[in-house]
C-alpha positions in Angstrom: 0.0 0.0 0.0 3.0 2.5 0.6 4.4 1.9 -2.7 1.6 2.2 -3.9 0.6 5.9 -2.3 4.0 6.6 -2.9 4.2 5.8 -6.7 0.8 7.6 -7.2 1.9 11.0 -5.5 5.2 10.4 -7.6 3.0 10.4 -11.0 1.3 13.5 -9.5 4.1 15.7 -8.7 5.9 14.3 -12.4 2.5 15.4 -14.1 2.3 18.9 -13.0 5.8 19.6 -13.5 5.6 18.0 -17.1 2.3 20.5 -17.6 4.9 24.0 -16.2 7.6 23.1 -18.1 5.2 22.2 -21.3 3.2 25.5 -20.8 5.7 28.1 -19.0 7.6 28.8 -22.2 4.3 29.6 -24.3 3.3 33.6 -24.8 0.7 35.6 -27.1 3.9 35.6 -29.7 4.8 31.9 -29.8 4.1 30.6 -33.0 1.2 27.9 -34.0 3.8 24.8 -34.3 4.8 25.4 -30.6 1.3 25.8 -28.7 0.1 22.8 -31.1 3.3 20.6 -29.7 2.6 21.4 -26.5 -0.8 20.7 -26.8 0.3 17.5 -28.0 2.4 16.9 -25.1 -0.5 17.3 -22.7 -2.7 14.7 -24.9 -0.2 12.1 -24.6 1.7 12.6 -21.3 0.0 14.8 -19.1 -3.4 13.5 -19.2 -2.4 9.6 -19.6 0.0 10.6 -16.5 -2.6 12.1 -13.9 -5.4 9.6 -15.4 -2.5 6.7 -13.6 -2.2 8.7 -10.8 -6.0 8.9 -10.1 -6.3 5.1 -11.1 -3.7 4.7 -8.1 -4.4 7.2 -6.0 -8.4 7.0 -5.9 -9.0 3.7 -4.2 -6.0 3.2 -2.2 -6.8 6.6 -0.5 -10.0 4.9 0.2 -8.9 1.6 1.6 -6.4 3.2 3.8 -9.4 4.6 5.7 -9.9 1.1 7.3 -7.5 1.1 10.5 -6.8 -2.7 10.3 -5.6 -2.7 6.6 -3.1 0.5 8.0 -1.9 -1.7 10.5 -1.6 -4.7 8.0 0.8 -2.8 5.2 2.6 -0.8 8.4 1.5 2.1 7.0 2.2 4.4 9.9 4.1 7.2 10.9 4.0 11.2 9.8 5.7 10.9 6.9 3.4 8.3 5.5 0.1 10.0 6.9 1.5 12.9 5.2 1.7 11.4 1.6 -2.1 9.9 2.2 -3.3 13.6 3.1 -1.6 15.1 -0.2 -3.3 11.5 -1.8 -6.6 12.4 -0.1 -6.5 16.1 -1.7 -5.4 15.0 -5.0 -8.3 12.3 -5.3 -10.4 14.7 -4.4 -9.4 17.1 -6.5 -9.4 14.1 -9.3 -13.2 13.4 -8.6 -13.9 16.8 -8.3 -12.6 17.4 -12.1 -14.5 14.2 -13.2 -17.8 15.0 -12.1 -17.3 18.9 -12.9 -16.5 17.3 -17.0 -19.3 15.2 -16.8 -21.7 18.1 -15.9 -20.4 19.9 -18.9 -20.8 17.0 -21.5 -23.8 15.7 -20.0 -25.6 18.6 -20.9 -24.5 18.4 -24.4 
């Protein structure tokens, strides 16, 4: 369970600095080539990327609620309450963006 957490919060932090270092460089004078690339790079690492994260993140954040399976995978200490806080915010934030996208589309 502590790779796991571990390796999804690892995906997370890899994701959003792959989406500053993708976007920081673009202004209103970059050309059409360059915003279309890093739109590209978005489609096929960014959102592949966070989509693992959440696959990871999501359900594990969820199990870890149960006190027993904590105790099971030694998942104790501040450190690793720590990463399953930053887990619990991301999922949220994950489930947040789902629903908020299927709002938008469902009405379409």
């Amino acid at each position: 369970m502590r790779s796991i957490q571990l390796l999804g919060l690892i995906c997370s932090l890899a994701a959003f600095t792959l989406l500053y270092w993708t976007l920081a460089p673009i202004t209103s004078q970059s050309s059409g080539p360059a915003t279309s690339a890093s739109g590209l790079v978005l489609m096929f690492f960014f959102a592949p990327l966070l989509g693992f994260s959440a696959l990871l993140q999501i359900p594990s954040s969820l199990a870890l609620i149960n006190k027993k399976l904590r105790t099971s995978s030694y998942f104790s200490g501040k450190f690793w309450y720590c990463v399953w806080g930053l887990n619990s915010c991301l999922s949220l934030g994950y489930l947040t963006a789902t629903v908020y996208l299927a709002y938008i589309y469902q009405g379409k």
